[in-house]
N, C-alpha and C positions, 0 to 999 in steps of 0.2 A: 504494500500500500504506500508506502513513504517514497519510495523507486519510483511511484505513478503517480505520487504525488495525491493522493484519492484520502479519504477521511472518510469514517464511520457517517452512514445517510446521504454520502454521496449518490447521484443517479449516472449511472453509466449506461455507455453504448456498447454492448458485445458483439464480434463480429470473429466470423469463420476465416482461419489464413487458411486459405486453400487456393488448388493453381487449374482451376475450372474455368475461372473467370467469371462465375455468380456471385455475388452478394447476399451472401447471408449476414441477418443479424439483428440483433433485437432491442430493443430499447426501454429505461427505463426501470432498470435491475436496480436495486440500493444495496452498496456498499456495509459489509459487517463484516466487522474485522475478527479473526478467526485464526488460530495458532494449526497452519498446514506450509507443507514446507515452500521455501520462495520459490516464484516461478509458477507454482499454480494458482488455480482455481477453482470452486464449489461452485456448483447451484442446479436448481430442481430441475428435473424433468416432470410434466411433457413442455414447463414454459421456454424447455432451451432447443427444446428439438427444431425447431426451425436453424438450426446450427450444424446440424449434422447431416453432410449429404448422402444422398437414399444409396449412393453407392460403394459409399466407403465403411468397408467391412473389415473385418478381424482377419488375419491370415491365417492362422490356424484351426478357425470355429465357422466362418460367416457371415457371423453374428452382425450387426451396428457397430460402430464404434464410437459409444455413446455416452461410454468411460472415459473417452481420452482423443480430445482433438483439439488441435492448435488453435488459439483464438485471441486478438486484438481487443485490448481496452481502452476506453474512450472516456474521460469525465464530460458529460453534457451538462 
């Protein structure tokens, strides 16, 4: 949070690094600060699934990869 400069009740833009060329991304997330290691992120599904494209899968299951995908923060 300090690295992005963001504070508790902050609202943010999250948005998908992906090399598709879509724009995913969602708005209006608030900020809560949360002891998880730097570099990541939390937050709910299904409000994040517009972030996860329909085709990117797990390589060894298929599954979504809905655990773990790269993504851009924004303070709005």
């Amino acid at each position: 949070m300090a690295k992005q400069q963001l504070n508790n009740g902050d609202k943010v833009k999250i948005t998908t690094v992906s090399n598709d060329n879509i724009v995913r991304s969602i708005t209006d997330f608030k900020v809560v600060e949360y002891t998880i290691p730097a570099g990541c992120v939390a937050a709910y599904y299904p409000e994040t699934n517009p972030l996860v494209p329909l085709e990117s899968t797990a390589d060894d299951c298929g599954t979504p990869t809905y655990k773990s995908i790269a993504v851009s923060i924004e303070k709005i």
